[in-house]
N, C-alpha and C positions, 0 to 999 in steps of 0.2 A: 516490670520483670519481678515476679514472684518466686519465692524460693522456698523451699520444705527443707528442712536437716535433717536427719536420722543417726542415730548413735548406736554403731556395729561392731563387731566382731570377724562376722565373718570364719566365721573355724571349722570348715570351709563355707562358701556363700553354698547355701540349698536353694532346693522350690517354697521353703517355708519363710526365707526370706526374698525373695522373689515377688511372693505374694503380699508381703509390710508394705515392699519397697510400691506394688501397683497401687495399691490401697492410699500410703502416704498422698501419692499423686493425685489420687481421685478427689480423698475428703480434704484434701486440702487446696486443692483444684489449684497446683502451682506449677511454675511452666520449668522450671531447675529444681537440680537435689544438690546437699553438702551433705554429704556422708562424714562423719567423726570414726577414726577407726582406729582400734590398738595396733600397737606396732608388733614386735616379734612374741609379747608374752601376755595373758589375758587377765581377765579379772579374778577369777579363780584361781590364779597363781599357776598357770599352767603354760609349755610355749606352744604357740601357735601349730597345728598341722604344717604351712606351710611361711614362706616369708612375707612380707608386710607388702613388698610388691607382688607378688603373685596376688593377692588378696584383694589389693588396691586395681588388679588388672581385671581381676573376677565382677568387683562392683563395676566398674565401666560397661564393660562390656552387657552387664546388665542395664544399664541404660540411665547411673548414677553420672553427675554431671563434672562433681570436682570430689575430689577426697583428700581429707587432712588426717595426721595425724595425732590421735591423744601423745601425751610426752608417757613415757612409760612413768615417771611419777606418781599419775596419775592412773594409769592404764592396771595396774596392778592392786590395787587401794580396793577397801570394801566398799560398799554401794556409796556412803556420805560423798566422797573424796572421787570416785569415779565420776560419780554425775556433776561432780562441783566441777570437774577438769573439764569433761567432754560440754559439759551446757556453759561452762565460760567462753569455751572457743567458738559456739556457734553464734553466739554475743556479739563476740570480738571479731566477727570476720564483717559486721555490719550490714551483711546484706539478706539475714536469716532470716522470715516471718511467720514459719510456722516448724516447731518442734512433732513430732508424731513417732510416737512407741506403742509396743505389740502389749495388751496387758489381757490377765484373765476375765478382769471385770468387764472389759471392752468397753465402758464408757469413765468418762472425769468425775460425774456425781457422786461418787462416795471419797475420790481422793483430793478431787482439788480444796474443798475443805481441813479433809485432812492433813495434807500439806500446809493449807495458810495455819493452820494451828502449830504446828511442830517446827515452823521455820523459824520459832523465835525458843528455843529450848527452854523450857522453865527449871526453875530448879528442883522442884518436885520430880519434873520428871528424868533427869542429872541424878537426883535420887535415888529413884526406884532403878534407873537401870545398875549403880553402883551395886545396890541391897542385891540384887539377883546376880551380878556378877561374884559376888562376894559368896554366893550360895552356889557356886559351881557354872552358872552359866556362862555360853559362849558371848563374845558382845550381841555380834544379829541378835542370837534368839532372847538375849536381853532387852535389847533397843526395842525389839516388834513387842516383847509382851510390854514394855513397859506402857511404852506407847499406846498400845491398845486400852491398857487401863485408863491411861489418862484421858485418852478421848473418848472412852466410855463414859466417863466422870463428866467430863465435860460434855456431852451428850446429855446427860441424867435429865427427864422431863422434857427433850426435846425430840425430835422426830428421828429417827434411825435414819441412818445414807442409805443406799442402794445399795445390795452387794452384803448384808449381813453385816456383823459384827466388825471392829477393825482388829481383832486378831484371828479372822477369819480370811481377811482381805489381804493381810500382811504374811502370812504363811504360804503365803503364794508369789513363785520368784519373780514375774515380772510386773506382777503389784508391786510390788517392793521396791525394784529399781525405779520402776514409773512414779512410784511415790516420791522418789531421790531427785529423781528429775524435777519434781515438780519444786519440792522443797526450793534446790537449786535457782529457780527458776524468781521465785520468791527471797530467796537474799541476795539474787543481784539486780532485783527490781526490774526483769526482764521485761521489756514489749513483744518479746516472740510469746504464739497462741501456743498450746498446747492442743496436741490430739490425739486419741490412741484410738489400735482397731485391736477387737478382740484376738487374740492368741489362735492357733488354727495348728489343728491337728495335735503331732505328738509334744507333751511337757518334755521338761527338760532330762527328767529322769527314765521318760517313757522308752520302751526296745523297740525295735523295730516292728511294726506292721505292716503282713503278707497285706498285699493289693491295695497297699498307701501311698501316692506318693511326697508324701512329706515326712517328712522324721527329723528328730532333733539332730544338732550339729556333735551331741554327744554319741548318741546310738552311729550315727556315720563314722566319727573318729574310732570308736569302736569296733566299726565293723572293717575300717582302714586296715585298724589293728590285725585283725585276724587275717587280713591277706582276703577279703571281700571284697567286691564293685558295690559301689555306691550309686552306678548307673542311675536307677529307678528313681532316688532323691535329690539328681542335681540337674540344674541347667547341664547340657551341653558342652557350651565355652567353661563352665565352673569343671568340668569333668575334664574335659581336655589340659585344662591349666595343670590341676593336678596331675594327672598322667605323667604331663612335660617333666615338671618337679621333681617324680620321681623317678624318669627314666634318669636326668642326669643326677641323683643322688644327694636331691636339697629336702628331703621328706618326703613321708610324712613324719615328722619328727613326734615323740614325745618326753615324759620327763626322762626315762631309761637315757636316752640320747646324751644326755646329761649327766650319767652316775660320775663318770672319772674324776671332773670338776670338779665335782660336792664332795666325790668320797676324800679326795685332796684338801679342799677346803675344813674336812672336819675332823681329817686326820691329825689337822699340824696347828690346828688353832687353839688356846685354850681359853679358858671360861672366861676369862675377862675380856680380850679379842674379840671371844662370840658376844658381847654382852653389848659392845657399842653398835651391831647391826640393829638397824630398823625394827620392829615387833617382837625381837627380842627379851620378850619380858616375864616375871614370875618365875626365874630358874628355868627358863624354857635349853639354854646353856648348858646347864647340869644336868639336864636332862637327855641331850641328845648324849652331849659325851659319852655317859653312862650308858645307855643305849647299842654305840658304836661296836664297842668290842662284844658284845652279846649276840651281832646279825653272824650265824653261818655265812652265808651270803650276804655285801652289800648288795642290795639295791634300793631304788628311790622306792618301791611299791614296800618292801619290808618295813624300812625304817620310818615310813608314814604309818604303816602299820603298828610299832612298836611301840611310837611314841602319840599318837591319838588318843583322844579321850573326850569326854563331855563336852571339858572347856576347851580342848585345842583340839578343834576341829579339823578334818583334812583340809578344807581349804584356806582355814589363818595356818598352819602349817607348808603349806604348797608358797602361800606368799611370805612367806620367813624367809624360806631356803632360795626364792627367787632374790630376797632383798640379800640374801648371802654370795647368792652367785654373782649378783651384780655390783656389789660393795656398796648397796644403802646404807648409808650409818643413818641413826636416830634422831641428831640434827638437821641432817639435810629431809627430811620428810617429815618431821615434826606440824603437827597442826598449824602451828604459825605459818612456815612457809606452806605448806599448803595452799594455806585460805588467802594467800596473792593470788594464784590462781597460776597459768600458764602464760610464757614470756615470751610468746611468739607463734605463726599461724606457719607451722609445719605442709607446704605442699606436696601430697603423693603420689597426685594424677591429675589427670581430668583429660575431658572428650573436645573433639572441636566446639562441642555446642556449648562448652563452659568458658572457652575462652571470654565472651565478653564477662560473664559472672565472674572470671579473675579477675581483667583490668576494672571493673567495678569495686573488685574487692580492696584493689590495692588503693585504691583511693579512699575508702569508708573504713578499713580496720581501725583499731585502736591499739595493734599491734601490729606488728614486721612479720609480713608476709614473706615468706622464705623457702626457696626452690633451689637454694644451693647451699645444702650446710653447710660448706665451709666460710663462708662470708658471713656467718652468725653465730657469736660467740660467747651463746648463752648458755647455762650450767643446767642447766634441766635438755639443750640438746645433745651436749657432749655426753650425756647419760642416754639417751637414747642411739645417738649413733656409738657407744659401750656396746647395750643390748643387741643392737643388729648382729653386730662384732661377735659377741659370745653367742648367739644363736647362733652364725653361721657355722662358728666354731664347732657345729654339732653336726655339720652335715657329714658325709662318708669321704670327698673328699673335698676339702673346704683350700680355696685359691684364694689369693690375693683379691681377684673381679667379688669374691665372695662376703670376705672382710670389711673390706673398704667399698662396699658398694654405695653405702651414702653420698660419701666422697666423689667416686667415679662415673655416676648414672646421675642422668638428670630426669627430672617426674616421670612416672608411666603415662605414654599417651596410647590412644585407641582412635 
């Protein structure tokens, strides 16, 4: 029994990932998938369109076999920390053999090297990215130039990768994460393969394209936004699920959904309060404060607005205010605990045909596989069923069934 993972999102599932998911299957000729998926709020620091079941319902019925969830710890984190979460649990479920993500390069020749290089940080390169943070840059675009130089250097007299340059390879988003993965993959001394299939169709930044149909999961939320069908870009059941969602008034959510929380949270706190949340760093405190009373209007779009720059990019800013909404303090997400990794194998679905890849699973984890959170009373769950809780809290009219649905609901089956 072979198995393939895949590390999603989903915001919402499209035809573009429709097409990973077939690809994963093929080049990796596996008879199961474990999908790894964020819960209510994403990488980017943004929440989800819809909720983590709805999402978890969407991959199923796409023909995904069991789906876990990232702990939002993790789910929120920049690429280091996101891939250290999602490529530990596919580790840990014990029965994963092949890894496969979407990347521009569309093949491993230029990254798997680069990955075994950077898995071990040197202090040179601990350096350089200091020296450039220090000059205004943001981390990413510190880490990727740093980096680049140094495996330039380390290249010097040898034969180039495939794929150009590594600051050519790394300015590109799903090199980057792919890179992470692979990193990842390399300090937990993984036996799962890697594989990736070229990128297809729109980037991440790309609009929509008349007689496409694939588009990013951004231009879709986007076109959510304006009161659009997304018809053209989604599976079917991905379209339907939606629909449902919104007729009873669970999204398509976005940050707006959110303002009252935040505007409360930064009306009554002061700087030293702000100062113990998570990324919270460099007077980012004094800065929003200051800020506050200057928006005409709050809203979430303004005051990302008002307070962005070089170095505080919208998205280390979008995950501030997520680690504000959720009450991250800077202990509890500290690298340290991080790099344990995650403390338990979160289940949030699966199909008949996964059942036996569960009771396999339960036997091979090297962590507690877990289908009823209240029976696990782990500190990275109690944070994500938090987030469910405050996400629901944003719908139009948010129920008790809404709230406590961790609690109340057992896995999505199909």
């Amino acid at each position: 029994m072979t198995t393939v993972g895949i590390i999603a999102e989903y915001n919402p599932l499209h035809n573009g990932h429709v097409h990973h998911y077939r690809e994963a299957k093929k080049i990796s000729g596996a008879e199961h998938t474990v999908v790894v998926m964020s819960g209510p709020f994403t990488q980017r620091g943004e929440p989800a369109a819809v909720s983590k079941q709805a999402r978890t319902e969407m991959a199923l019925h796409m023909g995904a076999d069991l789906v876990i969830e990232l702990p939002v710890a993790y789910a929120v984190q920049p690429a280091e920390w996101f891939a250290h979460g999602a490529v530990a649990l596919l580790e840990a479920t014990g029965v994963v053999d092949s890894l496969c993500f979407g990347s521009e390069a569309g093949t491993l020749g230029s990254l798997v090297p680069l990955a075994a290089y950077l898995a071990d940080e040197s202090s040179e390169l601990q350096g350089e990215i200091r020296r450039r943070m220090a000059l205004g840059e943001s981390f990413p675009a510190a880490y990727s130039a740093a980096a680049a130089v140094a495996w330039e250097g380390f290249l010097l007299g040898e034969e180039k990768p495939d794929g150009g340059s590594a600051a050519e390879l790394l300015r590109q988003p799903n090199n980057s994460l792919g890179l992470h993965y692979l990193i990842a993959l390399q300090r937990l001394k993984s036996k799962i393969t890697p594989l990736t299939v070229p990128r297809t169709g729109a980037g991440f930044h790309d609009p929509l394209q008349p007689g496409s149909s694939i588009a990013s999961a951004t231009a879709i939320r986007r076109l959510l936004g304006e009161g659009g069908s997304p018809a053209p870009y989604m599976p079917e059941y991905s379209l339907s699920i939606l629909e449902r969602e919104r007729a009873a008034g669970r999204g398509p959510l976005d940050w707006e959904s959110f303002r009252a929380p935040l505007r409360h949270l930064l009306s009554t706190r002061t700087a030293d309060e702000l100062r113990a949340f998570h990324d919270m760093n460099e007077g980012l405190e004094n800065r929003l404060l200051r800020v506050m009373p200057e928006l005409e209007q709050f809203t979430i779009e303004s005051l990302l607005q008002s307070v962005k720059s070089k170095r505080y990019t919208r998205t280390r800013l979008q995950r501030l205010l997520l680690h504000l909404l959720l009450g991250h303090s800077k202990e509890e997400l500290a690298s340290s605990a991080l790099a344990e990794g995650p403390g338990y194998i979160r289940v949030l679905g699966f199909r008949e045909s996964g059942r036996p890849l569960l009771k396999k699973m339960k036997q091979s984890a090297s962590l507690p596989v877990v289908l009823r959170p209240a029976l696990c009373p782990h500190p990275q769950l109690t944070r994500d069923i938090q987030a469910a809780a405050a996400y629901a809290g944003a719908f139009q009219h948010p129920l008790r069934a809404d709230l406590y649905r961790d609690y109340l609901e057992p896995p999505v089956r199909v």
